[in-house]
C-alpha positions as CSV (number, residue, x, y, z in Angstrom):
1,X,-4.8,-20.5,-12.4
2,X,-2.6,-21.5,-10.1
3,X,-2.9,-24.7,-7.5
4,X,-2.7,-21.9,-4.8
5,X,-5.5,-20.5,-5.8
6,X,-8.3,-23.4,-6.1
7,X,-8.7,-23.5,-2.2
8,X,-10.1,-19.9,-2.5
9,X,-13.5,-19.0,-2.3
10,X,-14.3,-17.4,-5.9
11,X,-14.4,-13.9,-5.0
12,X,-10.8,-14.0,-3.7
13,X,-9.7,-16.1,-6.6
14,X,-10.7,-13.5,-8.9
15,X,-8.8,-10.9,-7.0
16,X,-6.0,-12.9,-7.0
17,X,-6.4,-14.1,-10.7
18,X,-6.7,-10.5,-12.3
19,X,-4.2,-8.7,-10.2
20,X,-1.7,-11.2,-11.1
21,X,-3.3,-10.1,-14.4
22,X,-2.8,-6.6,-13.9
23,X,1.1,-6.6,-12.2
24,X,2.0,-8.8,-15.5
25,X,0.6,-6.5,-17.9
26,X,2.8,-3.4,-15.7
27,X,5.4,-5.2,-15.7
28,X,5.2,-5.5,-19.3
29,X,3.6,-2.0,-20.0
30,X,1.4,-3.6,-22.0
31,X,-1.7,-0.8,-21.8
32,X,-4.4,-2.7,-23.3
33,X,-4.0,-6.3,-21.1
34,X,-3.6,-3.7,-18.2
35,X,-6.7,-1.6,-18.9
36,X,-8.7,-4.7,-19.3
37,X,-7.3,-6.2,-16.4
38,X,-7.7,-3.1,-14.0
39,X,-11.4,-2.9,-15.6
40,X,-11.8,-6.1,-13.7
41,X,-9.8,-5.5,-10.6
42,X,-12.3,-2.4,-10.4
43,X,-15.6,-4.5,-10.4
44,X,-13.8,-7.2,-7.5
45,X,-14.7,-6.2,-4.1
46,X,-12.5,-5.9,-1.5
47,X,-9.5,-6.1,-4.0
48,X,-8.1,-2.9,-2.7
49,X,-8.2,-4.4,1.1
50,X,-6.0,-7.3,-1.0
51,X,-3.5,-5.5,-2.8
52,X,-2.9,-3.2,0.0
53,X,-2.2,-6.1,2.0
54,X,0.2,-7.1,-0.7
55,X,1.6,-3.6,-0.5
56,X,2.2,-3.4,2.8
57,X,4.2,-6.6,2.6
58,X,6.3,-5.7,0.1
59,X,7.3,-2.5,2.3
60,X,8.2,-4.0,5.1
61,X,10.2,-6.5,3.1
62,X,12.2,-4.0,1.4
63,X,12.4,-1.7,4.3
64,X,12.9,-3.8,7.3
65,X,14.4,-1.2,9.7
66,X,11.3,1.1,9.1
67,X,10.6,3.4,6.0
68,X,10.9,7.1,6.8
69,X,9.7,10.0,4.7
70,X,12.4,9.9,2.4
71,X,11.6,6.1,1.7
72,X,8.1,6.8,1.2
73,X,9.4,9.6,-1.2
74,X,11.4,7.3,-3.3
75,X,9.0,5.0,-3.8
76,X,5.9,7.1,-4.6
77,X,8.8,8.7,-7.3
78,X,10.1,5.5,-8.7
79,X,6.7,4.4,-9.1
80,X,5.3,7.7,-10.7
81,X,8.2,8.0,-13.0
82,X,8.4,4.4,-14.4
83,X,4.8,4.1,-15.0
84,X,4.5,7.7,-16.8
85,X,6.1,6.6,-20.3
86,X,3.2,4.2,-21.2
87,X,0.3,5.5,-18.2
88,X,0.6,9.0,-18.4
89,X,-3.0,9.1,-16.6
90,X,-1.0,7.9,-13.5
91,X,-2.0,9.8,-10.1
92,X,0.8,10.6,-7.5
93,X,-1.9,11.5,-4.9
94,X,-3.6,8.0,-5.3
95,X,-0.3,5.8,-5.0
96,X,0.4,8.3,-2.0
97,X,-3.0,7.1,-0.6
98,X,-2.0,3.8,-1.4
99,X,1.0,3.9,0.5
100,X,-0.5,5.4,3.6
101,X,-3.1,3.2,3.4
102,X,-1.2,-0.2,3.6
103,X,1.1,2.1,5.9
104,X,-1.7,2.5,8.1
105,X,-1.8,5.9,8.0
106,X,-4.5,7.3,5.8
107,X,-7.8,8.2,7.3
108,X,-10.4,8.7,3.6
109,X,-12.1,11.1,6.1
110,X,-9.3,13.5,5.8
111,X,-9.2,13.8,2.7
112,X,-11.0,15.8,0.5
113,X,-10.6,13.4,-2.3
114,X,-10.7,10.4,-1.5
115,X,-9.7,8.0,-4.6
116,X,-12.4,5.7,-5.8
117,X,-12.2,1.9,-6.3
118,X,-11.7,2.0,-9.7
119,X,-8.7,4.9,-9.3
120,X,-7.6,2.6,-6.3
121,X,-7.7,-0.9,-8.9
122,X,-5.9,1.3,-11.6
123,X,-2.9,2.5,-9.6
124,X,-2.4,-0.4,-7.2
125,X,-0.7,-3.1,-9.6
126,X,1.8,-0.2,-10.6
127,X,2.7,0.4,-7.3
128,X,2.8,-3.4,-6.5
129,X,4.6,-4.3,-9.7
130,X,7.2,-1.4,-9.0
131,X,7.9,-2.8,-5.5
132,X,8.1,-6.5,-7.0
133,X,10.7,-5.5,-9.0
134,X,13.2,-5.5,-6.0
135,X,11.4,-8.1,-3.8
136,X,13.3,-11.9,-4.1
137,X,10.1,-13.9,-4.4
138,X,7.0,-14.2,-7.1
139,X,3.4,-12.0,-6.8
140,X,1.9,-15.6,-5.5
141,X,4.2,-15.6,-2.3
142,X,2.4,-11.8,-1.6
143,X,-0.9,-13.1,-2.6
144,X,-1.1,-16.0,-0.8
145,X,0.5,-14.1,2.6
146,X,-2.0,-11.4,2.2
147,X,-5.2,-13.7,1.7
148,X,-3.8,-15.4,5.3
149,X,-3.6,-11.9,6.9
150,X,-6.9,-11.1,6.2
151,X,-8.8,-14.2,6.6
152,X,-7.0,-13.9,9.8
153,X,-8.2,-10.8,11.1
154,X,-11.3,-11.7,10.0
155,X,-11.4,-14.8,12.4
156,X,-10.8,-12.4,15.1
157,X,-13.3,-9.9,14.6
């Protein structure tokens, strides 16, 4: 565990813990420390409010001028494609759900599948480790940005 991680509360170290857990083991396609690490991710609430977060961040890092349809479309491809060699279980519609949820644009209520947390825990570090890939800076830096975000909001509310 990081230093970065003793000031959280434990819930939020254990999201941040095991999806550094989970991107490591993508990164790596190593199926079995991924499955048991996703297991996890599944069980940790709010961890989907987290990595979207993280998401989100990574977007607008990569995409500073906006993304557009075709952005979206690269990434959801990219993403698909790189994890299907070792994950062939990997859902397009729930890393599209992903994306227009950290996008802000997904409404659950509109859909007539809505993924569940644990399809949400198991599709989220690919997508984050995919965009991490081209991002300049470590998972912590996300992590660390997105636990401020939301502990933010939540002062406000």
């Amino acid at each position: 565990m990081t230093t970065v991680w003793r000031r959280l509360p434990a819930p939020a170290r254990e999201i941040a813990v095991t999806a550094t857990e989970a991107v490591t083991a993508a990164t790596r396609q190593d199926a079995p420390a991924y499955d048991e690490a996703v297991a996890r991710l599944g069980t940790a609430e709010r961890s989907g409010l987290v990595l979207g977060a993280v998401v989100r961040l990574l977007l607008e890092e990569s995409h500073p001028d906006g993304l557009d349809g075709d952005d979206v479309r690269q990434v959801l491809e990219r993403c698909v494609r790189g994890a299907l060699p070792w994950r062939p279980d990997v859902d397009p519609h729930v890393l599209l759900v992903l994306l227009a949820g950290a996008l802000g644009v997904y409404d659950p209520g509109d859909d007539d599948a809505p993924p569940d947390p644990a399809a949400i825990a198991r599709h989220a570090p690919l997508l984050v480790a995919d965009l991490l890939a081209g991002a300049g800076r470590p998972l912590d830096a996300y992590l660390s940005a997105a636990f401020t975000e939301i502990e933010r909001a939540e002062r406000q509310d």
